[in-house]
C-alpha positions as CSV (number, residue, x, y, z in Angstrom):
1,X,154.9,-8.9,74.8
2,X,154.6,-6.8,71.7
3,X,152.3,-4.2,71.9
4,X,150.7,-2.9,68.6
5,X,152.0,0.3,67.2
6,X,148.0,1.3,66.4
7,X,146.9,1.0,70.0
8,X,150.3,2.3,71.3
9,X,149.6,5.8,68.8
10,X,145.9,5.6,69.8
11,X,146.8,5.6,73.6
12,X,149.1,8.9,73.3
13,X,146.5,11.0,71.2
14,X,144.0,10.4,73.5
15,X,145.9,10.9,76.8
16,X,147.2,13.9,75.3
17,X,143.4,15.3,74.3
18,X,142.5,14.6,77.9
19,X,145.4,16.6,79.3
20,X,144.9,19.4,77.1
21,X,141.1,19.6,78.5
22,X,141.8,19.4,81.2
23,X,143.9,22.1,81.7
24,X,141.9,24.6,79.2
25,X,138.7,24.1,81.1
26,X,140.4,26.0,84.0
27,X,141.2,28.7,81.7
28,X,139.2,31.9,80.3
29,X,139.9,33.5,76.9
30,X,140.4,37.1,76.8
31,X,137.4,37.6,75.1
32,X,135.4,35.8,77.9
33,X,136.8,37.4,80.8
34,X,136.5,41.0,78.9
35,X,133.0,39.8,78.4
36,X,132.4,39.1,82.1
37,X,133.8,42.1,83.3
38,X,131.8,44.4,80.7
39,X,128.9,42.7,82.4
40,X,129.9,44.0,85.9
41,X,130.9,47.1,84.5
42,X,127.0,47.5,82.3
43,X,125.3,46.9,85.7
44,X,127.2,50.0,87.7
45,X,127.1,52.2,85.5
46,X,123.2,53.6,84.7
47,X,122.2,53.9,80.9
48,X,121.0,57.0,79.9
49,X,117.2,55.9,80.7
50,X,118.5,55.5,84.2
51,X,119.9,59.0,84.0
52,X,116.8,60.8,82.9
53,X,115.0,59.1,85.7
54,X,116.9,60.4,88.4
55,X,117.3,63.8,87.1
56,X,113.2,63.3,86.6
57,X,112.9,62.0,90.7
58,X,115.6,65.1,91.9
59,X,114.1,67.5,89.7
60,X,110.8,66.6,90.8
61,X,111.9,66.1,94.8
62,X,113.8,69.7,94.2
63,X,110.1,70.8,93.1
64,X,108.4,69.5,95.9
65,X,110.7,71.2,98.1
66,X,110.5,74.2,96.8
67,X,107.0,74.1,96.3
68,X,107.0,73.4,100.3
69,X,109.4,76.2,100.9
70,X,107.0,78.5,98.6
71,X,104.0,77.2,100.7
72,X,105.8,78.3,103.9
73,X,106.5,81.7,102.5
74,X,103.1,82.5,101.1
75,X,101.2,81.4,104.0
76,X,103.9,83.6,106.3
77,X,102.9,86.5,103.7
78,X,99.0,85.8,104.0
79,X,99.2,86.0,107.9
80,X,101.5,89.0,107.5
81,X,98.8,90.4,105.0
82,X,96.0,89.4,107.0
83,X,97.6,91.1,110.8
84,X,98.9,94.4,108.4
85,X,95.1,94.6,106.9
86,X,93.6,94.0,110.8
87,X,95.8,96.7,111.7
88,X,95.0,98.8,109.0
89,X,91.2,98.7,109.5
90,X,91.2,100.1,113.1
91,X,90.7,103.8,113.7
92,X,93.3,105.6,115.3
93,X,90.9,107.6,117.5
94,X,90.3,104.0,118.7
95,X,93.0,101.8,118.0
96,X,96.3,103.1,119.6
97,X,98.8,101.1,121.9
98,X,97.3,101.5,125.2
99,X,98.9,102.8,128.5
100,X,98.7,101.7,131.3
101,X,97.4,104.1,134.1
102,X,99.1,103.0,137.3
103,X,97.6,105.7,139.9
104,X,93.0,106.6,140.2
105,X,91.3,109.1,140.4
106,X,88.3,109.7,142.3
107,X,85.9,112.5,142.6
108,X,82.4,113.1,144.6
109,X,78.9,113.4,142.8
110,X,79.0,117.2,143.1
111,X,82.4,117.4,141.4
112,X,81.3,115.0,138.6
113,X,78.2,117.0,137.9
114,X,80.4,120.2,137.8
115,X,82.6,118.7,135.0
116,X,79.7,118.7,132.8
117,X,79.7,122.5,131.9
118,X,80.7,124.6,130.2
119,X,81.2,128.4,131.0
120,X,78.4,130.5,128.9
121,X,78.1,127.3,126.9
122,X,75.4,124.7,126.7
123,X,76.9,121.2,126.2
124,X,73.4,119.7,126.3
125,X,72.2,121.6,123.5
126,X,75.5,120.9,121.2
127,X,74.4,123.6,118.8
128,X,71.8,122.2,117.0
129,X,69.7,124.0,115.1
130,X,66.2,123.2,113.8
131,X,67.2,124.7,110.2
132,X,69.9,122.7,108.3
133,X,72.7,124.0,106.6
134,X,72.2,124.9,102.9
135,X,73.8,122.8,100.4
136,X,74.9,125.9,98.3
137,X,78.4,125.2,99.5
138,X,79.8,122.2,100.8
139,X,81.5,123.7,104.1
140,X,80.5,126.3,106.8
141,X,83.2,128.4,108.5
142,X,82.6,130.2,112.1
143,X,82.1,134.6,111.5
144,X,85.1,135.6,113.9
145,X,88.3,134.3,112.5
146,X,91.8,135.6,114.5
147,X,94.8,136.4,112.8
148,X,97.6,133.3,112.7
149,X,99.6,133.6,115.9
150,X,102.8,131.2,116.4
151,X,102.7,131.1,120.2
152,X,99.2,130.2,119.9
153,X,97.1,127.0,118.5
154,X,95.8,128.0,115.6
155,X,92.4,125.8,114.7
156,X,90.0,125.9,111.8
157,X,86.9,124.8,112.1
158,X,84.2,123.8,109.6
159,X,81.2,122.3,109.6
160,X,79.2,120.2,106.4
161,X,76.1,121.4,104.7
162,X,73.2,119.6,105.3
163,X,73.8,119.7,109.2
164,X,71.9,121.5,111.7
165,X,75.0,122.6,113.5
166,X,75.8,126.5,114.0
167,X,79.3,126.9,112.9
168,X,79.8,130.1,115.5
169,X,78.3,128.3,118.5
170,X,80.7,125.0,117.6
171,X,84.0,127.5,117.9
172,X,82.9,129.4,120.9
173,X,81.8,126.0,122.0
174,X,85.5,124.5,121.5
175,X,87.5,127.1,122.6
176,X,85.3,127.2,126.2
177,X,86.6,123.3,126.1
178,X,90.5,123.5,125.3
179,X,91.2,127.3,127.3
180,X,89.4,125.9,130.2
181,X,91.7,125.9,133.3
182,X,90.6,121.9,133.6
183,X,91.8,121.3,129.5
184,X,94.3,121.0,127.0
185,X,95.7,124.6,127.3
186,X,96.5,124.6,130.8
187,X,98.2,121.4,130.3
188,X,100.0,122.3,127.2
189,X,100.6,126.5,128.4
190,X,99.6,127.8,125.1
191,X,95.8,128.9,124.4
192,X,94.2,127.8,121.3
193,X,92.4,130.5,118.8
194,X,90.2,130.1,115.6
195,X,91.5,131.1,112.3
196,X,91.1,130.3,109.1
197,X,91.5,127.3,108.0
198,X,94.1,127.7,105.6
199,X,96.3,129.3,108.7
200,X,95.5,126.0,110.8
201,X,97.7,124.3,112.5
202,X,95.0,121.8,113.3
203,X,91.2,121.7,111.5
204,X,88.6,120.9,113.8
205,X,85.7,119.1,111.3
206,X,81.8,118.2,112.1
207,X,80.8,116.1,109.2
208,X,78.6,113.2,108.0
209,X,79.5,109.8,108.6
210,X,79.8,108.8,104.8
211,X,82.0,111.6,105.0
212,X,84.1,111.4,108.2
213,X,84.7,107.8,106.5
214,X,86.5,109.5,103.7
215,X,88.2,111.9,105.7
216,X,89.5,109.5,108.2
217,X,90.9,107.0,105.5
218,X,92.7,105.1,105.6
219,X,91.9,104.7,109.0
220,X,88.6,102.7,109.2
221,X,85.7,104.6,111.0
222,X,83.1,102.4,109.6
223,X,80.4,105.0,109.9
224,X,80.1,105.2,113.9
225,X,84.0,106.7,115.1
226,X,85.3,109.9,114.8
227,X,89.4,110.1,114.3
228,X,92.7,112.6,114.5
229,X,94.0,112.0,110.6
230,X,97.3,114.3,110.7
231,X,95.8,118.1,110.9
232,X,91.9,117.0,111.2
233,X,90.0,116.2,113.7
234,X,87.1,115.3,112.1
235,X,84.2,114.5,114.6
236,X,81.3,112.2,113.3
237,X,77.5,113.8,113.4
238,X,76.2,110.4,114.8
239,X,78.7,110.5,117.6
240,X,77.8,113.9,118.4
241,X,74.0,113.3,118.4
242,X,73.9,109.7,120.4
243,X,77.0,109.7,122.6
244,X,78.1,106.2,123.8
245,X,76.6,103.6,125.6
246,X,78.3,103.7,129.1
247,X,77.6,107.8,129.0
248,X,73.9,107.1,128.9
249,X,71.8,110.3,128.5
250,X,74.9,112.7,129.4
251,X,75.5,113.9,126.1
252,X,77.4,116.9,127.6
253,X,80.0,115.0,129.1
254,X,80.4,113.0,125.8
255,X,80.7,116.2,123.8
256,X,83.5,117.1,126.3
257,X,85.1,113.8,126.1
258,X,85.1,113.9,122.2
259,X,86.7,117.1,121.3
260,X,89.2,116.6,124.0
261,X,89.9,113.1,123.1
262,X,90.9,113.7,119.8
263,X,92.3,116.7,120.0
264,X,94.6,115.4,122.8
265,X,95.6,112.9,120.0
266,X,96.8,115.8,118.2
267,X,99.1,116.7,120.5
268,X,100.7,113.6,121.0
269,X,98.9,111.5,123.9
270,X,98.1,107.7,123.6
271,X,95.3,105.6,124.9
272,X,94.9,104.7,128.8
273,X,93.0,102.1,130.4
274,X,90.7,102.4,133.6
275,X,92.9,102.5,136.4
276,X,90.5,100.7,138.9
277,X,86.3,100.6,139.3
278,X,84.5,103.8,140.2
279,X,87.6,105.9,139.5
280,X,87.2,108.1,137.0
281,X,87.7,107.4,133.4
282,X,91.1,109.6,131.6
283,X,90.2,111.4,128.7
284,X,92.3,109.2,126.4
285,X,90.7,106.0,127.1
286,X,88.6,104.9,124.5
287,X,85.5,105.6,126.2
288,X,83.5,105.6,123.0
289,X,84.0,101.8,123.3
290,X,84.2,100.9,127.3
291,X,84.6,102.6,130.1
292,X,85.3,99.1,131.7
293,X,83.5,99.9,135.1
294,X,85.4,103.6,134.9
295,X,83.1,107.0,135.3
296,X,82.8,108.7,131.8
297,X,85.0,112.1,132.2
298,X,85.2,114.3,129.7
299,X,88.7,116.2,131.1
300,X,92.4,115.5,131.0
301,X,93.1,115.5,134.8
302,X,95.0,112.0,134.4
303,X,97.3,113.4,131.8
304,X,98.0,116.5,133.7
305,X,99.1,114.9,137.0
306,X,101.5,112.5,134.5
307,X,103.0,116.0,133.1
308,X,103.1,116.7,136.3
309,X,105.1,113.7,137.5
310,X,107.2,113.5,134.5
311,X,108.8,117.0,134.5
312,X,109.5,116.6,138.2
């Protein structure tokens, strides 16, 4: 059979067309892959809006910690503040470490009435005087003033106007208390003397409250404690007139208690605590507080027995 030439041609082109479809459907242009992978490529790699967003979330996660850390430090610095301003605002006189005292001391009625006096001196009377001080000067100084002696304690002391205190009773008032065979001067071997206070070793003062408050700072007497401030012992007038609670009516043993107290801060003794109940109280305790069941003594017997002990 003949077969038409038309057909024939018609039958070639149009296998040919299919084959060529067929075999360039399979297969991606340059351009198309390059296109594809760009895609990829576009969708790893952040734009620049993606950029500044994470540098905007780390900066503001680097803030936040920091702001945390800062947080941690302040507060550490406000409780550091707040313990160093506590500190600060308690009296020496009444705020040193305490010791403890591990041995007690007792003593009968008769020997606690005995520690209440004085030789020639009268601790009830604490030598007031009906007439106050003149306020023509500020400060009152005691007549009989001794020459500045180095083997000696050399101690001013001075009293404020408007007091009714008699500056020569006060010294021969205080130097009956530290040269007494049961004080500081037995204890220490060295006598103490009055002098003039710009000889002084240590200045013994009797003021106002408003003004031990200024002479005590920064130490924080508040109007009601007396204090050791380096060379001064400055002894508040309220103390000296109403004693302390667990002393009761004995103001003489208070007086005692006070100028030995603070003095004995002056050369160099800390705090003690009450031993045990119905012992009696060492001088260094804060009785002006507590005698914590202790009986008020006015005397450093405790710290002479630990001298004692400790150079043995």
């Amino acid at each position: 059979m003949k077969v038409n030439p038309t057909i024939s041609l018609f039958s070639i082109l149009l296998f040919s067309f299919i084959s060529v479809f067929l075999v360039t459907s399979n297969y991606q242009f340059p351009y198309n892959e390059s296109t594809t992978n760009n895609s990829v490529i576009e969708n790893q790699i952040p734009t620049p809006e993606d950029n500044q967003d994470n540098e905007i979330i780390l900066k503001f996660e680097e803030e936040e910690n920091i702001n945390e850390e800062s947080l941690e430090v302040s507060l550490e610095n406000q409780e550091k503040e707040a313990v160093e301003k506590e500190e600060s605002i308690i009296p020496e006189s009444d705020g040193a470490e305490i010791k403890v005292t591990s041995f007690s001391i007792y003593k009968t009625s008769e020997e606690i009435i005995n520690s209440k006096s004085v030789p020639n001196v009268d601790m009830s009377q604490g030598c007031l005087t009906e007439n106050t001080l003149s306020e023509d000067r500020l400060w009152y100084y005691p007549d009989d003033l001794q020459e500045y002696n180095k083997s000696l304690f050399n101690i001013s002391i001075k009293v404020e106007s408007g007091l009714n205190l008699e500056p020569n009773c006060l010294s021969n008032m205080i130097i009956g208390i530290l040269n007494d065979p049961r004080g500081w001067s037995t204890i220490e071997d060295r006598d103490f003397q009055i002098v003039a206070s710009e000889d002084a070793d240590l200045n013994v003062v009797f003021a106002k409250p408003e003004t031990v408050d200024e002479l005590c700072y920064p130490l924080q007497t508040n109007g009601i404690y007396s204090c050791r401030n380096e060379r001064n012992v400055v002894i508040n007038m309220f103390r000296w007139l109403s004693g302390a609670k667990d002393f009761g009516t004995d103001l003489s043993t208070y007086r005692i208690y006070l100028i030995n107290h603070e003095v004995g801060h002056y050369l160099g003794w800390g705090h003690s605590d009450c031993p045990s109940d119905n012992a009696l109280a060492p001088v260094m305790m804060q009785q002006s507080k507590s005698t914590n069941g202790c009986i008020p003594n006015g005397w450093p017997i405790y710290e002479r027995i630990k001298l004692l002990y400790s150079s043995s």
